[in-house]
N, C-alpha and C positions, 0 to 999 in steps of 0.2 A: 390539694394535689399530693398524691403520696411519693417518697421518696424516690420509687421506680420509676413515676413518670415526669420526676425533675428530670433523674440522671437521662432518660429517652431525651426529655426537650435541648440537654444541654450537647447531646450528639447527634442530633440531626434525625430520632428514628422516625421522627412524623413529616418531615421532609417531603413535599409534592412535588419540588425541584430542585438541582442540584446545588440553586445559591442560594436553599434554606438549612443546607448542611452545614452544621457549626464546626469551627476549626478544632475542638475532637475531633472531629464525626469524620473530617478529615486526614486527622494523625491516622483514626485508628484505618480506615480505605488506606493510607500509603501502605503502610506498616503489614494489612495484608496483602496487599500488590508482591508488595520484598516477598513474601514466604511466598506465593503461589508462582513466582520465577524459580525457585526450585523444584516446589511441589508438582506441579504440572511440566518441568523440562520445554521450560520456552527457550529456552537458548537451542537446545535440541529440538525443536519443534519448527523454531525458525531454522535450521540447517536444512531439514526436507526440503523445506518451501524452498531456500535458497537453491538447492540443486534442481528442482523443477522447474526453478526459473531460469537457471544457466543453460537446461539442455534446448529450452522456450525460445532463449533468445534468437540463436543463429538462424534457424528454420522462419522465424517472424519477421527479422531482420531481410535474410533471402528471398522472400515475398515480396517486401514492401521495394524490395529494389529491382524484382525481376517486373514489379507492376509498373512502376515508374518508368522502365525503362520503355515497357512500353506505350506510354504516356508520354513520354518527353525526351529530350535527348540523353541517353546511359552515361554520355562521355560528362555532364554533369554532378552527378552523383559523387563522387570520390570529393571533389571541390567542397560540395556544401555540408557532405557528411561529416567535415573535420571540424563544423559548429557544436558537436556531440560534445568535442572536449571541455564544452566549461559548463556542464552535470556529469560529468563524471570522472574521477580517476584519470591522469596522463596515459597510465597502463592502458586500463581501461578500454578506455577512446583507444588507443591506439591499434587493440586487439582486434576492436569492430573495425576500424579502419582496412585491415588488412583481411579479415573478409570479405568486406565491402569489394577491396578492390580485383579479389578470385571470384565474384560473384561477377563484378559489371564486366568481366575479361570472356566470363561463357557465354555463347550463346542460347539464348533462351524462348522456347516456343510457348504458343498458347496452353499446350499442353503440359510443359516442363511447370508453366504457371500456374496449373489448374491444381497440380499434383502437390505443388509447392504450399499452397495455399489449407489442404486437405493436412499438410505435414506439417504446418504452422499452427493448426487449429489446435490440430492434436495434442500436439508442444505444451501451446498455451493454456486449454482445459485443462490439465493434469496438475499446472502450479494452480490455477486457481483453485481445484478440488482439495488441494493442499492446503489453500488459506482457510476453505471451508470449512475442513475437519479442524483448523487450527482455532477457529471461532467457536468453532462448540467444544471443543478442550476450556479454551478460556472463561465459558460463558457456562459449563458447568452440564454440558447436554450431550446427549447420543444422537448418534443420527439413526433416524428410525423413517425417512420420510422414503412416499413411495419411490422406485425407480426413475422413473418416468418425470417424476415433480423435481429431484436431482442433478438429473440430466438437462432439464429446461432451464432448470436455477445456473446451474454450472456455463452450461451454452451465453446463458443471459450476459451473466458475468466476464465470458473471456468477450464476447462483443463487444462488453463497454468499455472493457480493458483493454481491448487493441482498437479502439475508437481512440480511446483518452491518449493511448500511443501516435498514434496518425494526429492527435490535435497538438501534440506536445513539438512530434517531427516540424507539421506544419507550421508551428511559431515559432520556432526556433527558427530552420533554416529559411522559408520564404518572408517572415518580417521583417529581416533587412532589407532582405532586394526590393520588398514592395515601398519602406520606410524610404530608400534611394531613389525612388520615382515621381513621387508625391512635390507636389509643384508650392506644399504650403510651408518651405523652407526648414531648416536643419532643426528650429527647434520641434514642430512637431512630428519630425522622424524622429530624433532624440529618446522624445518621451514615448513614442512608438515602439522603440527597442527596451526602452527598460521598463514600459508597463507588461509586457510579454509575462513579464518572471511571477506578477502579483497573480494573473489572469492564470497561471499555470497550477500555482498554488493555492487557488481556490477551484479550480478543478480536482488537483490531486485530495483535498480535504473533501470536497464532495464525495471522489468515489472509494474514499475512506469509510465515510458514513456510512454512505450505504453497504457496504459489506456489513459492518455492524451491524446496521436493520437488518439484514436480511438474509444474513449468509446464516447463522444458526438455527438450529431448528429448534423453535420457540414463538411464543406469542413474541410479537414484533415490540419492544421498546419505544417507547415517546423518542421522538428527535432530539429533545433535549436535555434525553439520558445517555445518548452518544454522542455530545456534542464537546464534552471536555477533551474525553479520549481520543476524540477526532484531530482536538488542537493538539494538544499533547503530541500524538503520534506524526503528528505533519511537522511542528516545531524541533521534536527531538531527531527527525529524518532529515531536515534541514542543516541544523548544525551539525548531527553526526558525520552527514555526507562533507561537508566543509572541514571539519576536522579531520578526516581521512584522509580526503583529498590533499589537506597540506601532512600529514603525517608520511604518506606515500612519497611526495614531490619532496620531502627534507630530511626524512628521517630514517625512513625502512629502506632495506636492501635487497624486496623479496627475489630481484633478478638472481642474486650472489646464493642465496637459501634455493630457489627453487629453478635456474635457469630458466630455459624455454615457457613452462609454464606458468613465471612469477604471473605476466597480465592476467592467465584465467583464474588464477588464484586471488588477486584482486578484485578483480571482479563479483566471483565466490564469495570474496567476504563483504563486499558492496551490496549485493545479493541477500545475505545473511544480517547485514546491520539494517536494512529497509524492513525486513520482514519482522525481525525482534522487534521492532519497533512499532510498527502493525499490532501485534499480537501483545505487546506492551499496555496500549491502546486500546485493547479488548477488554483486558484483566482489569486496566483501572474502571471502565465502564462497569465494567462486571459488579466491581466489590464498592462502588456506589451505588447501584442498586441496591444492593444489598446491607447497605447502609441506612437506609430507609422501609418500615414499614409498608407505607402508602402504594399500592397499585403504581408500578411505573412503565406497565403495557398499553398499547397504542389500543386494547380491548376496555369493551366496559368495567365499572371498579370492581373488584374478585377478592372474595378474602384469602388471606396467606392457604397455599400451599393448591390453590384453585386458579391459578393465573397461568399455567401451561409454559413458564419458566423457571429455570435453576435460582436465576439471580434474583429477580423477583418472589417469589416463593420464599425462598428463606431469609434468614439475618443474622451480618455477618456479625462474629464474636468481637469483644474487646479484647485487644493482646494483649 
């Protein structure tokens, strides 16, 4: 074996899957992650996203309560929406809150619904076309795909996003009430309220993944070349969120800095550390690919630079 394909064996570039990369092969994927959060402006990248999500939210929010309302009784809505506050920021929650309650005070037709619905959609496609483009920054691609095939990808995506929304709404506020009904005694309400949080978070890591598979335009990645960056990105959005959350409730003063606007500003950055985080998530995927020689597309095996991806295709340098 010659000296070049020790140092390859001793960093992982024959690597078929991510837990044959050796702890090199891993300094050296950190170490370029660090430099392409400059290089690429994912701090700035996650800002877009955050603001397309901010403008997303109220309109999606306005929806789901002008449906509900006609689904159930309005004068419930303000009650159970104030379960919101423990995912997110005191501000936060507090800001929806008070939307919430200018939204269940209007009157609202089928038609104010239909319109509302049409205005949420819109909201929501434009962040996710934002996470899109933010995948193929990370993943090293252009977008080059037809119109049409974009617009389906895109449609696709805000569907299962605002599905994963309605799944997240539904366990949060009606698991209780149904957990109080259940005739099979307090402990298994109990574990009925705190299994909600695991089930949610393997949700949210699913439709992590899948962005990864599919949102850039490239031959699709094995599963379980996005499968780090999936944990990763769901575990650092987890405590980021928790650290926040108590930084805001003990520490910061954004009411005193920014008055009336401190909650959207909160928000904003709630917004902003979810999506870094995301696209954090990308890049580490990215530069383990690229870590490895070996074919790590869901296509048959392709020698380097014939595999119809960024990450795949090449190999990344030693710092």
């Amino acid at each position: 074996m010659s000296e070049q394909d020790r140092s390859n064996d001793k960093r992982g570039r024959h690597a078929r899957r991510p837990g044959q990369i050796t702890r090199a092969g891993w300094r050296d994927t950190c170490l370029r992650v660090k430099d392409r959060i400059d290089r690429d402006h994912i701090a700035l990248l996650a800002a877009g996203v955050a603001f397309y999500g901010l403008l997303a939210i109220f309109p999606v929010i306005a929806t789901l309560i002008s449906l509900w309302g006609l689904l159930s009784d309005s004068h419930q809505v303000q009650h159970q929406i104030t379960v919101l506050s423990a995912v997110l920021p005191p501000e936060a929650s507090g800001l929806i809150e008070q939307q919430v309650s200018k939204i269940e005070s209007r009157t609202g037709s089928s038609v104010t619904v239909i319109a509302g619905v049409l205005l949420a959609a819109l909201s929501a496609s434009r962040g996710v076309d934002g996470l899109i483009e933010g995948m193929n920054i990370v993943y090293g691609e252009s977008e080059n795909r037809p119109l049409p095939r974009r617009l389906l990808l895109t449609l696709l995506m805000t569907a299962g996003l605002t599905l994963l929304t309605l799944i997240t709404l539904l366990t949060i506020i009606f698991v209780p009430m149904v957990a109080r009904q259940l005739p099979f005694g307090w402990i298994v309400a109990t574990l009925m309220v705190y299994l909600r949080w695991p089930l949610l978070l393997v949700l949210v890591m699913f439709s992590i993944a899948v962005l990864y598979r599919y949102g850039p335009n490239r031959s699709k990645p094995r599963w379980e070349w996005v499968s780090i960056g999936t944990f990763g990105a769901t575990l650092l959005w987890v405590v980021g969120s928790i650290g926040f959350s108590i930084y805001v409730d003990h520490f910061a003063s954004f009411d005193r800095l920014y008055g009336s606007l401190g909650a959207v500003v909160i928000l904003l950055i709630w917004f902003w550390l979810s999506a870094f985080m995301v696209l954090l998530g990308g890049a580490t995927n990215s530069e383990m690919e690229r870590q490895t020689r070996r074919d790590t597309t869901d296509d048959p095996e392709q020698p380097l630079g014939q595999r119809h991806a960024h990450a795949a295709d090449t190999v990344g340098r030693k710092p």
